[in-house]
PAZAPA-4460 file (N, C-alpha, C; in steps of 0.05 Angstrom, whole numbers, plus 32768, in hexadecimal, padded with zeros to 4 digits):
% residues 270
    n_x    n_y    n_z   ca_x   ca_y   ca_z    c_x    c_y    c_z   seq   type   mol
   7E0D   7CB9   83B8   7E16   7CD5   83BA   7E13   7CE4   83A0     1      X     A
   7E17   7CD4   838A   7E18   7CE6   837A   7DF9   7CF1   8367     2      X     A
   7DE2   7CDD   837C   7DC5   7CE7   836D   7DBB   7D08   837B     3      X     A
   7DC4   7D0D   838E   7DC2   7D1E   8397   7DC4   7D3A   8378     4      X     A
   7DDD   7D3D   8381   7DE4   7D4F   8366   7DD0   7D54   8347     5      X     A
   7DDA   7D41   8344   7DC3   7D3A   832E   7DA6   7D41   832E     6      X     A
   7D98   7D3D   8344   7D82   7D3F   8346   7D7A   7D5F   8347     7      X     A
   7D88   7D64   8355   7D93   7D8F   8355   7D92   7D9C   8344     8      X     A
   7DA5   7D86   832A   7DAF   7D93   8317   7D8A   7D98   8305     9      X     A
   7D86   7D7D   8309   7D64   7D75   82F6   7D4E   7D91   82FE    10      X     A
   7D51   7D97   8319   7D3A   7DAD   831F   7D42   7DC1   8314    11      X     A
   7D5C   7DCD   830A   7D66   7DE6   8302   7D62   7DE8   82E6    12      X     A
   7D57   7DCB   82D4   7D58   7DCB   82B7   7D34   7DCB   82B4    13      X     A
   7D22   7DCF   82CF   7D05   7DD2   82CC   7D00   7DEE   82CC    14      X     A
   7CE8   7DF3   82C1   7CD8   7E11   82C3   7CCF   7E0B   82D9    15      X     A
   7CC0   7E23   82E5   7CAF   7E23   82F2   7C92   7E1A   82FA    16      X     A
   7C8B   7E09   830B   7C6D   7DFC   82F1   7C6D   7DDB   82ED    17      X     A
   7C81   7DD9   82DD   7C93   7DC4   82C9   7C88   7DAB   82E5    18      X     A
   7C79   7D95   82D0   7C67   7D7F   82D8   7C7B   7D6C   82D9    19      X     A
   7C8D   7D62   82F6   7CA0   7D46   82ED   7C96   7D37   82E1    20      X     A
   7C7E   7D2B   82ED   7C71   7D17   82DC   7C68   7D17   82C5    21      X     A
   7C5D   7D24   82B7   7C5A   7D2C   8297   7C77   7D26   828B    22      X     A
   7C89   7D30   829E   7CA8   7D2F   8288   7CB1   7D12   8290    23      X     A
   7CAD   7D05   82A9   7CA6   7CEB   829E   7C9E   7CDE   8292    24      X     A
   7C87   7CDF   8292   7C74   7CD5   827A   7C79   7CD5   825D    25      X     A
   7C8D   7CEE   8254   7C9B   7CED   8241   7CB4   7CE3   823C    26      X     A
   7CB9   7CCE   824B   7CD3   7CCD   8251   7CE8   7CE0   8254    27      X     A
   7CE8   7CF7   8255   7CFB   7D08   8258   7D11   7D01   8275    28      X     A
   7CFE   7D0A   8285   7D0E   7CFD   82A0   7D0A   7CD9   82A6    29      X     A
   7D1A   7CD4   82B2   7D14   7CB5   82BC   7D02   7CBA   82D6    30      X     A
   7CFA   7C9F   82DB   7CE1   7C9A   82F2   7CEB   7CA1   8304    31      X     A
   7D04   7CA0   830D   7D0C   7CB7   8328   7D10   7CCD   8326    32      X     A
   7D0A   7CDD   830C   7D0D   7CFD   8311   7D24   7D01   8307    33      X     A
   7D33   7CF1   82F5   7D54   7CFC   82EE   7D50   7CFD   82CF    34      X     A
   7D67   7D0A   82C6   7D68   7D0D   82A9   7D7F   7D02   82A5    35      X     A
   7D85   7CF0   828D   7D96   7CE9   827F   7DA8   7CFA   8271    36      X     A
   7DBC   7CF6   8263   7DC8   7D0C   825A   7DC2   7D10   823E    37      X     A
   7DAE   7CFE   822D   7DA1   7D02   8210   7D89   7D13   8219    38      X     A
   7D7D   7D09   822B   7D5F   7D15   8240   7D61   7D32   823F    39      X     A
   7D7C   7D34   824E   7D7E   7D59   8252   7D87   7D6C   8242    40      X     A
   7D93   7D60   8220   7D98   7D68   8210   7D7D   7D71   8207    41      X     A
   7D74   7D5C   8202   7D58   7D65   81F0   7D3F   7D77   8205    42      X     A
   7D42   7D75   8222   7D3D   7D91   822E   7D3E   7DA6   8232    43      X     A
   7D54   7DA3   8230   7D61   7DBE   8226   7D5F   7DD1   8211    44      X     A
   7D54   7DBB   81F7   7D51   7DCD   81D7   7D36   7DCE   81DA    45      X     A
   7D22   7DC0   81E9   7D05   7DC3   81E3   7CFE   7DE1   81FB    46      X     A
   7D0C   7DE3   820B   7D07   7DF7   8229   7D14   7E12   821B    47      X     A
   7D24   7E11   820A   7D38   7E26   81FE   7D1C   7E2E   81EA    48      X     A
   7D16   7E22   81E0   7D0A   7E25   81C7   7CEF   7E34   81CF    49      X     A
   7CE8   7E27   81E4   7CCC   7E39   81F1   7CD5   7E57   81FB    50      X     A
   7CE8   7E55   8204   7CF1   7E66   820F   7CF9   7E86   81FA    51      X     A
   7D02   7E78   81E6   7D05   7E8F   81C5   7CEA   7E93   81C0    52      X     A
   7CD1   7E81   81BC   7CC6   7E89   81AD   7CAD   7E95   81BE    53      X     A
   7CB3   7E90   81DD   7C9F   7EA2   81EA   7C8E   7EC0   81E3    54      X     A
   7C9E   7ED3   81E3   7C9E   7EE4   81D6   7C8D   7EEC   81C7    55      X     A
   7C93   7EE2   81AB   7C75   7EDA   8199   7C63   7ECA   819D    56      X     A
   7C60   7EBE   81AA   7C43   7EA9   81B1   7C3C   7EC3   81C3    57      X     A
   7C43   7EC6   81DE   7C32   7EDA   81E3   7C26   7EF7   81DD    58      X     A
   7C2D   7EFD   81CA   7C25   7F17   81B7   7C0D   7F04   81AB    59      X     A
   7C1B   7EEB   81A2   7BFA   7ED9   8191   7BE3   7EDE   81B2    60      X     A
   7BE3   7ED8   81B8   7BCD   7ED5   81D9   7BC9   7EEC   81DB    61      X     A
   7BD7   7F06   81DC   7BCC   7F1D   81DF   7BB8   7F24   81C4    62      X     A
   7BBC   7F19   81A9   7BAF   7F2A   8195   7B97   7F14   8192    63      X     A
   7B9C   7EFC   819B   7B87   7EE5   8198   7B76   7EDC   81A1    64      X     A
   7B5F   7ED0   81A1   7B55   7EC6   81B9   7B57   7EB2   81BE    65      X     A
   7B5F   7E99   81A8   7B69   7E82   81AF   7B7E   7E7B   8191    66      X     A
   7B96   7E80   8196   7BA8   7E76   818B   7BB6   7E57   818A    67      X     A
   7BB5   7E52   8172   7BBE   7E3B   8168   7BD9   7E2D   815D    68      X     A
   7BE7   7E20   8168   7BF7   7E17   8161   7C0C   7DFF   815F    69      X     A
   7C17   7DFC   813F   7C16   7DE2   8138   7C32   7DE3   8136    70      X     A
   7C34   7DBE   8141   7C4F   7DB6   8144   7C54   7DA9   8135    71      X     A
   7C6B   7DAB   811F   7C68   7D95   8107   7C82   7D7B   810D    72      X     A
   7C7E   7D70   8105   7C8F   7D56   810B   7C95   7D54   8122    73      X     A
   7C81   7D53   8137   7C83   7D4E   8151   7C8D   7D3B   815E    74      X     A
   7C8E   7D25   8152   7C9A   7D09   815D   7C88   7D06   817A    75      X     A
   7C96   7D07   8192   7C85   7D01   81A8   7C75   7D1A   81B4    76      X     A
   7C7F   7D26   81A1   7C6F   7D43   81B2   7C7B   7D4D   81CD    77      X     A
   7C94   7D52   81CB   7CA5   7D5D   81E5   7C9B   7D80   81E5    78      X     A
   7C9D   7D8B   81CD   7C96   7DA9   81C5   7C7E   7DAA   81CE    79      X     A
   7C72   7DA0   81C3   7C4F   7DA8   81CB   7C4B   7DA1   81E3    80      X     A
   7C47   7D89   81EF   7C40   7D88   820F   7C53   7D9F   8224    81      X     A
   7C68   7DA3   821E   7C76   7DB2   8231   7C67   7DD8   8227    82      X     A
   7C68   7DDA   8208   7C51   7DFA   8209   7C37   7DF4   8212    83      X     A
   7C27   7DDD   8214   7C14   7DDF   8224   7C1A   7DDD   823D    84      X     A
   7C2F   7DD3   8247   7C2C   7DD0   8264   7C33   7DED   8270    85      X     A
   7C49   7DFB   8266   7C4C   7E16   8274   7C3D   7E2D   8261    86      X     A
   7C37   7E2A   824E   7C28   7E48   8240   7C06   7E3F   8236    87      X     A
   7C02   7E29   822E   7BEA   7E2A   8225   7BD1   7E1D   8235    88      X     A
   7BDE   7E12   824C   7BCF   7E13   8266   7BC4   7E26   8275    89      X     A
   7BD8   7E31   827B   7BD6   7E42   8295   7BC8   7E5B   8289    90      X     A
   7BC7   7E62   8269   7BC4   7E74   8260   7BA0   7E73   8261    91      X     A
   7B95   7E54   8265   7B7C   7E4A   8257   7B6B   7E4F   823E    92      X     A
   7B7F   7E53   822B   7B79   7E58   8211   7B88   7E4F   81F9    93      X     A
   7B82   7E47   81DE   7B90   7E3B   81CC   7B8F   7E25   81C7    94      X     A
   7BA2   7E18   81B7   7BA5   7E02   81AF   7BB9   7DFA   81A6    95      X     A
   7BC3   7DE3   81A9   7BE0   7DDA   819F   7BDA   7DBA   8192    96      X     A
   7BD7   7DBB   8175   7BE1   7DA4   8162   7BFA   7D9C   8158    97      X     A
   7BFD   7D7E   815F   7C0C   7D78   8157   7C0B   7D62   8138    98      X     A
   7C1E   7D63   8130   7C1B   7D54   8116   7C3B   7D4A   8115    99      X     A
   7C2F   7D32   810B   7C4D   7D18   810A   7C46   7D04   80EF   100      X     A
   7C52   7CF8   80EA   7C4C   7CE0   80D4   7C48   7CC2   80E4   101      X     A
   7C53   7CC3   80FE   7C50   7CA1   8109   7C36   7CA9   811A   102      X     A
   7C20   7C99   8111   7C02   7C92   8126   7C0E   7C8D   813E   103      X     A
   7C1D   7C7B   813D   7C1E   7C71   8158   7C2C   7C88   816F   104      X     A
   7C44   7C8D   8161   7C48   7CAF   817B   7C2B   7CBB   8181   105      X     A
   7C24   7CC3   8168   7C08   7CD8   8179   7BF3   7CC1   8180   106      X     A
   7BE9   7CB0   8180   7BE2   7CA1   8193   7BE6   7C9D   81B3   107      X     A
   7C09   7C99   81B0   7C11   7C9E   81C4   7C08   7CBA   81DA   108      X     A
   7C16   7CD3   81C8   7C0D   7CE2   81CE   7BF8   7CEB   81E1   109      X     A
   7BD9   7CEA   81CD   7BC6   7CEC   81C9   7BBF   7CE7   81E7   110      X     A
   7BC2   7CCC   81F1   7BBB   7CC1   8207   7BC7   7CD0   821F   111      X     A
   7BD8   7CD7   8221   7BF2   7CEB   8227   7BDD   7CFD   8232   112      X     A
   7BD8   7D14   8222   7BC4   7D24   8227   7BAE   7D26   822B   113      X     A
   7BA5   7D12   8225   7B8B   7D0C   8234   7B8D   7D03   8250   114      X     A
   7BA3   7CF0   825B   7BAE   7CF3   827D   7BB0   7D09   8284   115      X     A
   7BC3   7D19   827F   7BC9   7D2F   8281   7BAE   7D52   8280   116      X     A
   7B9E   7D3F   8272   7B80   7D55   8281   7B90   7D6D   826B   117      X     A
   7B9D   7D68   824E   7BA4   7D7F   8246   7B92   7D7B   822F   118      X     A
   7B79   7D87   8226   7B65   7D88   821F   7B64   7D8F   8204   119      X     A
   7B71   7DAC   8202   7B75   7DC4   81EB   7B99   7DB1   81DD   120      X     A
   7B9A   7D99   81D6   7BB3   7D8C   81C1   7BA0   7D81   81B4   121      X     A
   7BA8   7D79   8199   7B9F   7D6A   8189   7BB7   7D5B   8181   122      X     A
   7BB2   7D45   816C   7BC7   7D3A   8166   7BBA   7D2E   8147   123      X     A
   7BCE   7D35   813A   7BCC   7D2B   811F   7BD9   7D14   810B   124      X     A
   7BE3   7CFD   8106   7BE0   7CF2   80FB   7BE5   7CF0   80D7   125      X     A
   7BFD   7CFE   80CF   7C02   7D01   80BC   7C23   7D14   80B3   126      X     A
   7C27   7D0C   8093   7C3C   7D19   808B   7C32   7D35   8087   127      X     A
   7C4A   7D4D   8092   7C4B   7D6C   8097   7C3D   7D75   8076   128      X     A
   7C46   7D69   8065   7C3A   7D6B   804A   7C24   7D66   803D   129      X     A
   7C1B   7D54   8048   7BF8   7D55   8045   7BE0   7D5E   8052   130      X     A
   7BEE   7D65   8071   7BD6   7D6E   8086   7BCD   7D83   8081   131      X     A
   7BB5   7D88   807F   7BA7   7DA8   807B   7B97   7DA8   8097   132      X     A
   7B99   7DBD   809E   7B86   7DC9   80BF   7B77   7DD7   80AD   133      X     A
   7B5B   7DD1   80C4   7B45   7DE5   80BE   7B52   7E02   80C6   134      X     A
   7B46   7E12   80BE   7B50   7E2F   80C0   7B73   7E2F   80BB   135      X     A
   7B78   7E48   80C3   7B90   7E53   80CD   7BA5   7E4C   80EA   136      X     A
   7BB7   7E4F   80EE   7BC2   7E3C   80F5   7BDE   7E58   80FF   137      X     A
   7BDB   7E65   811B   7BEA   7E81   8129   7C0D   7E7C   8122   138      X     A
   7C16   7E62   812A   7C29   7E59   8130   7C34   7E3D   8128   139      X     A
   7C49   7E42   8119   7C53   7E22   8117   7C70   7E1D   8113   140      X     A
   7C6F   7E08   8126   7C92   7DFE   8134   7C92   7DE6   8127   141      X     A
   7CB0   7DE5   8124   7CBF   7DC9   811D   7CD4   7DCB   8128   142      X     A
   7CD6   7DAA   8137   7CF1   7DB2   8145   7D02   7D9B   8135   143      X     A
   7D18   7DA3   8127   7D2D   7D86   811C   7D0E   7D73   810A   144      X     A
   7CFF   7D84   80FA   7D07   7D84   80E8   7D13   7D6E   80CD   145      X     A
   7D13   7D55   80C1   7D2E   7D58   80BF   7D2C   7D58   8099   146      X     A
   7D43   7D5E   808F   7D44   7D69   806F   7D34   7D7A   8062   147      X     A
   7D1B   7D78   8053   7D0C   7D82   8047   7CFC   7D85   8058   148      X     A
   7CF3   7D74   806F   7CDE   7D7D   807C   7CD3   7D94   8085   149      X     A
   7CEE   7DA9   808B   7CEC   7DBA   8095   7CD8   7DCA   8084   150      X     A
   7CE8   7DCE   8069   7CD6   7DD6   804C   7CB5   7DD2   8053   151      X     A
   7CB6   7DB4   805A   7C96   7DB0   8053   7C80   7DBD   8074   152      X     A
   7C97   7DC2   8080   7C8A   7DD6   808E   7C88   7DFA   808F   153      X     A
   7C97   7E03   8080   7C9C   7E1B   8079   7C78   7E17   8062   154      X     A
   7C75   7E08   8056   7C64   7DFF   8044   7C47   7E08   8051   155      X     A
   7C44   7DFA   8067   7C3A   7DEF   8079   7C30   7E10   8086   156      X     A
   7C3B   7E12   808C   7C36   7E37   809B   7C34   7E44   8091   157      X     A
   7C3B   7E48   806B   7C2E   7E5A   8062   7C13   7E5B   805E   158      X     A
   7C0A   7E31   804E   7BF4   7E34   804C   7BDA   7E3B   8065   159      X     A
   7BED   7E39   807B   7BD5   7E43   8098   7BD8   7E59   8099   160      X     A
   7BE2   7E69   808E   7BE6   7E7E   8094   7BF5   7E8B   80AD   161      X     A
   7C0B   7E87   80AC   7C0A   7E8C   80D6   7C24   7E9C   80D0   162      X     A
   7C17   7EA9   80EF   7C27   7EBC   80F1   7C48   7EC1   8105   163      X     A
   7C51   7EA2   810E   7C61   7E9E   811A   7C70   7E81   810B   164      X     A
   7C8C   7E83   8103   7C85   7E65   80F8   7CAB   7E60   8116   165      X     A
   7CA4   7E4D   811E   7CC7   7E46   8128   7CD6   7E2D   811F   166      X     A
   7CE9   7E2F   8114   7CFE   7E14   8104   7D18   7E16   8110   167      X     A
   7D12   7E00   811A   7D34   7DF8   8122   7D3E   7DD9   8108   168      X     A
   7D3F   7DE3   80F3   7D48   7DCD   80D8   7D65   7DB7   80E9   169      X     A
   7D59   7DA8   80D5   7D74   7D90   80DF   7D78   7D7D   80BD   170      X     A
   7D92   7D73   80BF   7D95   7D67   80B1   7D86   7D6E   808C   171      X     A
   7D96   7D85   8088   7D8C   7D92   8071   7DA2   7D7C   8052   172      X     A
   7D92   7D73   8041   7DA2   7D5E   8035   7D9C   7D67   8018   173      X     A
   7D7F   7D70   8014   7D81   7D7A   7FFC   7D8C   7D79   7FE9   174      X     A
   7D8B   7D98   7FF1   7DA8   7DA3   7FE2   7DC5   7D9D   7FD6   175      X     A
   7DCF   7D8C   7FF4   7DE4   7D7E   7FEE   7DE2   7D70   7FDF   176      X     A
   7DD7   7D5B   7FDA   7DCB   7D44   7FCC   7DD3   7D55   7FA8   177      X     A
   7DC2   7D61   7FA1   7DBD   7D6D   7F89   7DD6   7D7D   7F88   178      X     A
   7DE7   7D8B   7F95   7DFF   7D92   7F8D   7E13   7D7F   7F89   179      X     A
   7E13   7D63   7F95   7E34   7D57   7F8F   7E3D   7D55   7F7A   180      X     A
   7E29   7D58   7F5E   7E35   7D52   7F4B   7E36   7D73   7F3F   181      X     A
   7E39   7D82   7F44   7E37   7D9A   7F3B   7E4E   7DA3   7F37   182      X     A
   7E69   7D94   7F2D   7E85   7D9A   7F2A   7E98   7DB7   7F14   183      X     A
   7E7A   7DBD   7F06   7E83   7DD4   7EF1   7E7B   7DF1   7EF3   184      X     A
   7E74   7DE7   7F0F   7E6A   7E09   7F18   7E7B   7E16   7F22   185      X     A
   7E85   7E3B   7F1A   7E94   7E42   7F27   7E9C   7E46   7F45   186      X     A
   7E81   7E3F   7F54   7E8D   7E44   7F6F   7E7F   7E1D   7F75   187      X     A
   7E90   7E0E   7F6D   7E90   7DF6   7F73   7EA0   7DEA   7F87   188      X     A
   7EB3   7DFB   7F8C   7EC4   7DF9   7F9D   7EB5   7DF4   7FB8   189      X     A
   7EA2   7E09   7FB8   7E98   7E0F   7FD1   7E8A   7DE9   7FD9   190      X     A
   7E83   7DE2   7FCC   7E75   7DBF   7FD4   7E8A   7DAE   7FCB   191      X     A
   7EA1   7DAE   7FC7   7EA8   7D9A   7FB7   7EB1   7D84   7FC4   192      X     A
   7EBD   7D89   7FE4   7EBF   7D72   7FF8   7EA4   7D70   7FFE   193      X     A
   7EA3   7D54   800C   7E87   7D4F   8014   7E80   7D55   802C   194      X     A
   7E8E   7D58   8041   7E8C   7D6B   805D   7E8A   7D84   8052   195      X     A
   7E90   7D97   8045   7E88   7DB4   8044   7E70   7DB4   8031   196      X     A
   7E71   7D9E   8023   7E53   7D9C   8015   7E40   7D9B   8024   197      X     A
   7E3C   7D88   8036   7E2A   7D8C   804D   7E26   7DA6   8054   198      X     A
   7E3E   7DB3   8067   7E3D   7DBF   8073   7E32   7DD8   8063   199      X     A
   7E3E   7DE1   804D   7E3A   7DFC   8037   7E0B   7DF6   8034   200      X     A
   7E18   7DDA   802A   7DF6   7DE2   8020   7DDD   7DDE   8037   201      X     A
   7DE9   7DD5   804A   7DDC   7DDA   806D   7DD7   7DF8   806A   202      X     A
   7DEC   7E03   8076   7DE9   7E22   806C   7DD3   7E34   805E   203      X     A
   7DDE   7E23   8042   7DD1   7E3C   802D   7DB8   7E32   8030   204      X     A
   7DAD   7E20   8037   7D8C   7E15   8031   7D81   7E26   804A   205      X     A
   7D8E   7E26   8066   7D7D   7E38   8076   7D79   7E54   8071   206      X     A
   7D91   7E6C   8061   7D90   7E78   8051   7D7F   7E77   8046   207      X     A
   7D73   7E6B   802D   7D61   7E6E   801F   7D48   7E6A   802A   208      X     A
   7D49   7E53   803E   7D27   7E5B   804F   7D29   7E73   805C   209      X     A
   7D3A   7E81   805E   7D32   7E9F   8071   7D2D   7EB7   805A   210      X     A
   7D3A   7EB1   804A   7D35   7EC2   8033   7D14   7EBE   8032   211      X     A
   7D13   7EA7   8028   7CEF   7EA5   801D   7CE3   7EA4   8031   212      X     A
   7CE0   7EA9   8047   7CCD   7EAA   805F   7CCC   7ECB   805A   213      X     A
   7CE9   7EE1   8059   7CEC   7EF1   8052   7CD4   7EFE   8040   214      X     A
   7CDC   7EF0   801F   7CCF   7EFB   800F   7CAE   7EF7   8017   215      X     A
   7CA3   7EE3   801F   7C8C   7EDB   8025   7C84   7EEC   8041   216      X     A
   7C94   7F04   8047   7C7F   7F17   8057   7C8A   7F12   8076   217      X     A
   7CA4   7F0D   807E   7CAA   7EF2   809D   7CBF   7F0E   809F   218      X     A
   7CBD   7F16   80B7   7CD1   7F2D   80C7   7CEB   7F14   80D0   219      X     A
   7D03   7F05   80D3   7D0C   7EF0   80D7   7D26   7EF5   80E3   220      X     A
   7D23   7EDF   80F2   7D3E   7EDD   8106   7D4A   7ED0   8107   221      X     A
   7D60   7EC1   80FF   7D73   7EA8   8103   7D84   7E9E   8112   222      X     A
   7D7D   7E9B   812A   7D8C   7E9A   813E   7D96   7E7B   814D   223      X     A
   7DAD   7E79   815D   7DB6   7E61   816F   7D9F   7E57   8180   224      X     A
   7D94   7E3A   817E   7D86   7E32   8193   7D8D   7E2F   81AB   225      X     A
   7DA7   7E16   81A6   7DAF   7E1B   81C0   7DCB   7E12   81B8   226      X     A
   7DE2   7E10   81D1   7E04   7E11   81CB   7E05   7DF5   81BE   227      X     A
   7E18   7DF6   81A6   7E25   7DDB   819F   7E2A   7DC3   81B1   228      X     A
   7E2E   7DD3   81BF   7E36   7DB1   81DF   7E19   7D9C   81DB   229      X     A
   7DF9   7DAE   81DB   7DE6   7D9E   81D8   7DDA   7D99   81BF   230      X     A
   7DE7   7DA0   81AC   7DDC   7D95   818E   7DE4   7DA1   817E   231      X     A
   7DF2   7D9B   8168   7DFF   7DA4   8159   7DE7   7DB1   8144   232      X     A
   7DCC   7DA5   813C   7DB8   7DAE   8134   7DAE   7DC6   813B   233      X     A
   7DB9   7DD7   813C   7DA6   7DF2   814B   7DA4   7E02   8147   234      X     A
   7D91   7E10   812A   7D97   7E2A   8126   7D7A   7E2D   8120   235      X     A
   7D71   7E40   812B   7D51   7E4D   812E   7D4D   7E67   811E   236      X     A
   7D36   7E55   810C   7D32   7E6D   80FB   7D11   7E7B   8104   237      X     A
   7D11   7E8E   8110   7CF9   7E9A   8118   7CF8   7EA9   8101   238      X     A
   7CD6   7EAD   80F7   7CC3   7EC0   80F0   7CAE   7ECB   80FD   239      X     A
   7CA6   7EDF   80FB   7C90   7EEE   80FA   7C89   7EF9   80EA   240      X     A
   7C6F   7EF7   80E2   7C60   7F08   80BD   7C5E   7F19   80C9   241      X     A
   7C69   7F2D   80AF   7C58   7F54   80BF   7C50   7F62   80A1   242      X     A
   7C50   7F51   8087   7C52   7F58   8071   7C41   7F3E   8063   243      X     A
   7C36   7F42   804D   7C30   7F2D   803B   7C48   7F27   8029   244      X     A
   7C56   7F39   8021   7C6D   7F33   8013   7C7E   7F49   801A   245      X     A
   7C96   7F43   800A   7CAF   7F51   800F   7CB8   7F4F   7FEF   246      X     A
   7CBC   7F5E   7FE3   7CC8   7F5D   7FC5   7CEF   7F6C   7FC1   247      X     A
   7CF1   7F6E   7FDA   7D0D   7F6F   7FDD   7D1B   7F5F   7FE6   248      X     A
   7D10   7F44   7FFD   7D16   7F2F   7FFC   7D18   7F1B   7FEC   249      X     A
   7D01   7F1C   7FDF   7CFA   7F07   7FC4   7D0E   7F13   7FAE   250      X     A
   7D19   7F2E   7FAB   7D29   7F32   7F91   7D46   7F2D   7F9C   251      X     A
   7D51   7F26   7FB7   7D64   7F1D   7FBC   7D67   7F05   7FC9   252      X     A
   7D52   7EF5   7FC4   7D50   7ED8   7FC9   7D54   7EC8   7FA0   253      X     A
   7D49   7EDA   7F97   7D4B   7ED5   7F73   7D67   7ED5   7F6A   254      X     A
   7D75   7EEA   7F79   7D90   7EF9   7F6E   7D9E   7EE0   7F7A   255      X     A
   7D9C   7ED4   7F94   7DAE   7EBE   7F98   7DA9   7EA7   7F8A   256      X     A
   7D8E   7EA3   7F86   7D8C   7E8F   7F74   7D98   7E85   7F63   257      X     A
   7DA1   7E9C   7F4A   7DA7   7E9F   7F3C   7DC3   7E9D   7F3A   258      X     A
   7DCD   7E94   7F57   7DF8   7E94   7F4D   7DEE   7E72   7F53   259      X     A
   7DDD   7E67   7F5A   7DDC   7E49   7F6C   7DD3   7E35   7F48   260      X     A
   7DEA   7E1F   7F4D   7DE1   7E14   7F34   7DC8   7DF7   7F42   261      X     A
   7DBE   7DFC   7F5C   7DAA   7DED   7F62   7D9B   7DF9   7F79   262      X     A
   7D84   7DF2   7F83   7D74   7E03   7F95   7D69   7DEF   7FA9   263      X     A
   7D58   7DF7   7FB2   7D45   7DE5   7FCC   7D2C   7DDF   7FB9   264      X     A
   7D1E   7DD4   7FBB   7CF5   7DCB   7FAE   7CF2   7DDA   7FBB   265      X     A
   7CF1   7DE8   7FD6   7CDF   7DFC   7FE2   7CDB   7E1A   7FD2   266      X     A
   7CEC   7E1F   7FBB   7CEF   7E33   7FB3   7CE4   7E2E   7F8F   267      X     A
   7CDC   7E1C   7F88   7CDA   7E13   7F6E   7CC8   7E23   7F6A   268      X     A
   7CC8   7E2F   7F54   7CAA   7E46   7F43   7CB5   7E69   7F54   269      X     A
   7CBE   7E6B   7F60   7CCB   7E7F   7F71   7CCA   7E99   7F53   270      X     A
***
């Protein structure tokens, strides 16, 4: 009696479209069509996430003729197969790369999409920090992210140039790290337990990536992915370039610098 329900509940957490089998294949759902309750968490932030950043991908399709876009620390590629399966399919145009550090996921992958008859993925095979794409590069997501990575994808999108970047950061340590010993600073208070240290320099480091996406020319949004109940990780920092630079952002990304007795590497030479 009680698969019934459940199974109800599973069609109400699909788009329209939305391939059971593919989300099998990804393990998302189990082989009968049900989701677990880790399954539908992480459905939830990848379906949410398409769902925010729709918007701008399709303004990219209207000004493009084949827009590109890269997924950085993809792990199994839940992001990318699900934007190809509802936007960069049906659209028949574009491309969606992914890039990870373990071969063997995009291997996995790889094969994935090639069943799947999804033609326009690639899959890449490397750390977010060394990969260079030929050309330019419309769009680029990271979902969790985790510490600096995020950095090395902010990195990552400038040097493609693109004009959409989406971060949902996780596990920002940084900072913290390099503040615990920072006991003679006047606002030391603010880190001096190690729970608000976390938490403070969690904070201030996404702060500072919105600033410098800011200064670097990024119209930016920082918004909830999705409710705390499904991940405490969840704060989405959207850009869009509409500027090469901003010199009012950059002179109040400097000015905070400047009370901080430590910073992020993403900002070094600033």
């Amino acid at each position: 009696m009680s698969r019934k329900p459940q199974k109800q509940e599973t069609l109400k957490d699909l788009w329209p479209g939305q391939s059971v089998e593919l989300l099998k294949a990804l393990h998302i759902l189990t082989r009968d069509g049900q989701l677990n309750a880790d399954s539908r968490r992480k459905l939830k932030q990848v379906l949410h996430l398409v769902q925010l950043i729709r918007p701008p991908l399709d303004r990219l399709f209207e000004t493009n003729e084949a827009p590109r876009l890269a997924d950085l620390g993809a792990g199994k590629s839940y992001l990318g197969f699900i934007l190809y399966e509802l936007i960069f399919g049906p659209k028949g145009k574009g491309e969606v790369i992914a890039v990870e550090t373990r071969g063997p996921l995009m291997e996995g992958a790889e094969r994935l999409a090639r069943d799947a008859k999804f033609d326009r993925m690639r899959f890449v095979a490397g750390a977010i920090a060394d990969v260079n794409l030929d050309g330019e590069t419309d769009m680029v997501t990271a979902l969790h992210a985790c510490d600096t990575a995020t950095d090395d994808a902010i990195r990552f999108a400038l040097r493609h140039k693109a004009r959409v970047i989406a971060l949902v950061p996780c596990c920002q340590a940084e900072l913290a790290r390099s503040l615990e010993h920072e006991g003679k600073h006047p606002l030391h208070q603010l880190w001096r337990h190690p729970i608000q240290r976390r938490e403070f320099a969690s904070n201030l480091t996404n702060v500072i990536r919105a600033l410098y996406l800011e200064a670097n020319g990024y119209k930016v949004r920082v918004t909830e992915l999705v409710g705390l109940e499904h991940s405490l990780k969840n704060e989405l920092i959207l850009a869009e370039r509409h500027q090469l630079s901003n010199a009012q952002a950059k002179g109040e990304l400097l000015s905070l610098l400047k009370q901080l007795p430590k910073h992020p590497a993403l900002v070094d030479g600033l």
